[in-house]
N, C-alpha and C positions, 0 to 999 in steps of 0.2 A: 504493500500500500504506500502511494506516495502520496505528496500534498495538497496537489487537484484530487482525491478522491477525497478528500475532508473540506477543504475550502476554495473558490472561485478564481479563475483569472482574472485581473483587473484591481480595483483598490477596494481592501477590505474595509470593515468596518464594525463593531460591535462583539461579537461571540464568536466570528470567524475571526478576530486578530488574537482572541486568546488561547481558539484550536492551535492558531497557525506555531504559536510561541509554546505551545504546551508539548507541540508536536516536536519540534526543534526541542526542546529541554528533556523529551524521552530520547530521541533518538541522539543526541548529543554533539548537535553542531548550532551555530550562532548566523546570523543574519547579519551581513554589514549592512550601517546606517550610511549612505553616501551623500552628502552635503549637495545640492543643487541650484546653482543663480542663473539659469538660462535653461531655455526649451533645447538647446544642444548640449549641455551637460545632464539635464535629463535622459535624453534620447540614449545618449551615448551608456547610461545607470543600465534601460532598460535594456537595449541592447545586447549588453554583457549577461543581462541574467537572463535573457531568453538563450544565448547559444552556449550557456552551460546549463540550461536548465535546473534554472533554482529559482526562490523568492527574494525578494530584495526589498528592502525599505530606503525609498526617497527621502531626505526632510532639506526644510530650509528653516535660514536661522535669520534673526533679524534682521544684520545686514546685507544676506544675502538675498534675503523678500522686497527691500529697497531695491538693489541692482535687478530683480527681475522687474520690477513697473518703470525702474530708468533713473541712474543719479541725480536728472535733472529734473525730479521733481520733491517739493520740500516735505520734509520727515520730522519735521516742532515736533507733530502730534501723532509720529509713528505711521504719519497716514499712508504715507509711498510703503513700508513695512505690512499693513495689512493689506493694500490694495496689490503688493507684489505678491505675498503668500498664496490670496485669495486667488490670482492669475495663477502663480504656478500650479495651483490646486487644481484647477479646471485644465489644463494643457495636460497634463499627469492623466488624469480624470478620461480626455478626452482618447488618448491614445494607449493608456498601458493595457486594457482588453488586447487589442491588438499587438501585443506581444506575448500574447500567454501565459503570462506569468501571474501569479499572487503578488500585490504590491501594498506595502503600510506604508501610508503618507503622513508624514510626521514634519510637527514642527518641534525646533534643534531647541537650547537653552532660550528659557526668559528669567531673567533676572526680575527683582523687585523694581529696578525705576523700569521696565519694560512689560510692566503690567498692560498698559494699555495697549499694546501692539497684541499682548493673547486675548483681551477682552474684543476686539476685532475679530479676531478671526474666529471666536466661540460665538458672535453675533452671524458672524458668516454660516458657522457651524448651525445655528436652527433655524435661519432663514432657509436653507438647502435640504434641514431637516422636514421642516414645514411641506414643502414639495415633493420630495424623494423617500422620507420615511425613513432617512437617515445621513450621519453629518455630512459634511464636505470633506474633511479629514477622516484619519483615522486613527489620530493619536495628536499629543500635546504634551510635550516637556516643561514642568515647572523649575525652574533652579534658583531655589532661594536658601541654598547651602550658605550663604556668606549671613545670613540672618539667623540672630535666638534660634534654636533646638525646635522651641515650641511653636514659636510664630512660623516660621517652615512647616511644620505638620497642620497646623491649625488653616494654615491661608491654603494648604495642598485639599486639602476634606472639606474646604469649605468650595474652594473650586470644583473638587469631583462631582459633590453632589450636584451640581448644576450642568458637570459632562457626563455622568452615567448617566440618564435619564434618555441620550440621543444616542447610546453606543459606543463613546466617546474611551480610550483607553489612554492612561494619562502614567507620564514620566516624572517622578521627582527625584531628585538629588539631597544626598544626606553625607556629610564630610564635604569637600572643598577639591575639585580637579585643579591641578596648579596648573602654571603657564599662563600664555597670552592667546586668545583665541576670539577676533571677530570683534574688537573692543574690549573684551571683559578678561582684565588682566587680575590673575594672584599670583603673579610672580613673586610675591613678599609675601607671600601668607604662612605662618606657623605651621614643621611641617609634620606636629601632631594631627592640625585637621585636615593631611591628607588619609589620612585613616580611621575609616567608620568602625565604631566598637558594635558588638552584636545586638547591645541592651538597645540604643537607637534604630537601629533597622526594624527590630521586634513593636517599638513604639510605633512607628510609619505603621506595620500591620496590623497592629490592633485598630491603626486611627481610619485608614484605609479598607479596610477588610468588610465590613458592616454596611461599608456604601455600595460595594462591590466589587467583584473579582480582579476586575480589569487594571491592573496599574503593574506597574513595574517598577525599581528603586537602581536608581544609582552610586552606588556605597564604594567611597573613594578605598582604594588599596593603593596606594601612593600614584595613582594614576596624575598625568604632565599630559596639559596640550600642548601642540607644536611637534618639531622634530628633533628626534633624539637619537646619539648610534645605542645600541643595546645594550643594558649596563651598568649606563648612564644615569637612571632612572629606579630605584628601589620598590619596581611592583612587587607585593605581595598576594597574588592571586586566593591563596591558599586560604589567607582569611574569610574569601566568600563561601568556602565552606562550612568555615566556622560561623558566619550569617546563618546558614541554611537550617543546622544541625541544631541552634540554638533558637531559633524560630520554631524548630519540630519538635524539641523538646518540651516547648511553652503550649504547645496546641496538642499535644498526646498523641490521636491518633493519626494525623495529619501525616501525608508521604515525606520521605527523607527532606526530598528538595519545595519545599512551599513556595519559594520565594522565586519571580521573575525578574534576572538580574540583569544588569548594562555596564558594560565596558566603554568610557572615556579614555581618551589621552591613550587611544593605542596606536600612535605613530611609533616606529622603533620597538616595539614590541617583540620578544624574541617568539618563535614557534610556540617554545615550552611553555611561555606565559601564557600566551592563546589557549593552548591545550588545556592549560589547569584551569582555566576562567572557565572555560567552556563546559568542562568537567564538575565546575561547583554550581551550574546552572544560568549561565550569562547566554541569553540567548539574542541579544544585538550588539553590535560593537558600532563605535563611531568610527569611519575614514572619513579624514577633510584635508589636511595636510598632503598627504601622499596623491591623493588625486585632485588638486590642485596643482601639485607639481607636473605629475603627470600629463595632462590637459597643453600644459605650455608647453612638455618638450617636445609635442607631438608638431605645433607650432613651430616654433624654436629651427627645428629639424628643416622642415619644408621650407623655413626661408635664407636659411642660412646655404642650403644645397642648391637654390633656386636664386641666391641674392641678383644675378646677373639679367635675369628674365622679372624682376620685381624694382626695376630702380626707374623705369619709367613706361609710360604705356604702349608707346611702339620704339622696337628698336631691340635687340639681344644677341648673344654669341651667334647668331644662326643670319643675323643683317640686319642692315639700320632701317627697312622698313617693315618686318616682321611685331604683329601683335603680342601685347603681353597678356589678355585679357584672360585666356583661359589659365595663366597663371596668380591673377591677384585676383579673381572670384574670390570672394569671399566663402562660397561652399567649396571651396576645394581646401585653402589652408583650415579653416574652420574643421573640417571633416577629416585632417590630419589629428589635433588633437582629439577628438571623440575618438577616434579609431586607439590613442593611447593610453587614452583612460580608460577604456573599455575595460583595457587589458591588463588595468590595474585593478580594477573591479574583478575581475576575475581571478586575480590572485588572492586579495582580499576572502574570496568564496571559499579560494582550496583552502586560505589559513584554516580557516572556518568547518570547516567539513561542509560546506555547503554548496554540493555539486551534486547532480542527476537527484535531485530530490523531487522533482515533482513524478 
């Protein structure tokens, strides 16, 4: 049995995205999250997870929701930020059936001053509900780790109950991912709260648990955004086990693994890391870093091999009245890098065990 025989191609939503993760958490591989600010960095997500056939999860993150409706228009009130999310949502929306695959639409971190950019897109969320009978999304990250213990759980449950009702399955963070990522720097942050103790996670689930099934917890094990060589970085994977086992402990009859976990800050990540996360029930991982890189060199590549056929529009090694047009298309360098992020996306899958699973 693989994953179209449990849940749908196209963008989940509701009790299919917690088959989809419960399914990946028995059979023990994880789903990259892949960062998306363009209908060609989408393209290029789904792509990848249609010709290794597996599921993938899209999200965009604040400022990536801005660059999709366009830097030139103004963000005071977050409003290019929902008006972009809500765009990429419906471009997602409109073409992932057509590639086969199960896809969760996810929006990335929101911090506490970026409250209103998720209060948009949850207004998007029931207008769409109102219609369709269910949300525009299929998930929603809260990240208000940099905030009181309590005020995090209490603003996460106050929010769910207002997204379980549409189906809605929702991401919080508990501990503190370090780095720089997308605006929200904790390069300086204490580097006790890069590590979730088990009594906190256990709190998320009790707070959680009673609204409904659907959420998932991000519980820092020294996890670093940005990029890192391997090493470099003090993940502790192994404590998500010790999450899991002390959450089952507190619930009695409850299965080993209760808890649906996420991995941040996995650039540089060795194998073995991945392995043990994946092992203690991390059934998404974030890529942003690595395929942003990737994306450019696929660029990068096509102009620097080409720079000769690219420095004016007629005229190149071949004669001074020869066209350069079918060189500087835009769909052509454009379609260099998708073509290599594709393929980073797809390694991403094998870290992951997440190949021929549908």
């Amino acid at each position: 049995m693989g994953v179209l025989d449990i849940v749908p191609a196209g963008v989940l939503t509701g009790d299919n995205v917690r088959k989809l993760f419960s399914y990946a958490r028995e059979h023990k591989f994880a789903i990259p999250a892949i960062n998306v600010t363009s209908s060609s960095t989408a393209n290029a997500v789904l792509e990848a997870a249609r010709d290794i056939k597996a599921p993938i999860i899209l999200q965009v993150s604040q400022g990536g929701s801005a660059f999709f409706a366009g830097k030139g228009l103004a963000n005071d009130k977050q409003q290019a930020s929902i008006l972009g999310a809500v765009a990429a949502a419906h471009h997602i929306r409109t073409v992932a059936k057509a590639y086969g695959v199960p896809v969760v639409l996810h929006s990335d971190h929101c911090a506490e001053k970026l409250l209103p950019w998720f209060d948009g897109m949850l207004e998007a969320d029931e207008a769409y509900f109102r219609e369709h009978q269910e949300p525009l999304f299929s998930s929603h990250m809260l990240d208000l780790s940099e905030e009181p213990k309590e005020q995090n759980i209490a603003t996460c449950a106050r929010y769910f109950k207002r997204m379980a009702p549409l189906g809605l399955w929702l991401e919080m963070e508990i501990g503190i991912t370090g780095g720089e990522e997308d605006g929200v720097d904790n390069t300086g942050v204490d580097n006790a709260s890069l590590y979730t103790q088990p009594e906190d996670v256990y709190e998320v689930y009790k707070a959680l648990n009673p609204i409904s099934p659907n959420f998932s917890i991000a519980a820092a094990f020294g996890n670093v955004h940005g990029v890192y060589k391997p090493g470099n970085v003090k993940l502790q994977p192994q404590l998500l086990g010790k999450h899991q086992s002390y959450t089952s402990q507190k619930l009695g009859s409850e299965p080993a693994q209760p808890l649906y976990l996420v991995f941040h800050g996995g650039s540089g990540s060795t194998k073995e890391e991945i392995q043990t996360a994946v092992d203690n029930g991390v059934v998404k991982m974030n890529v942003d870093t690595d395929t942003q890189y990737t994306y450019l060199t696929g660029i990068r590549d096509y102009i620097l091999k080409k720079k000769d056929y690219l420095l004016s529009q007629v005229g190149n090694p071949e004669g001074p009245d020869k066209p350069n047009k079918k060189y500087y298309d835009p769909r052509v360098w454009i379609r260099e890098g998708e073509k290599t992020m594709a393929a980073r996306v797809k390694e991403a899958c094998r870290d992951l065990g997440n190949v021929d699973r549908l």
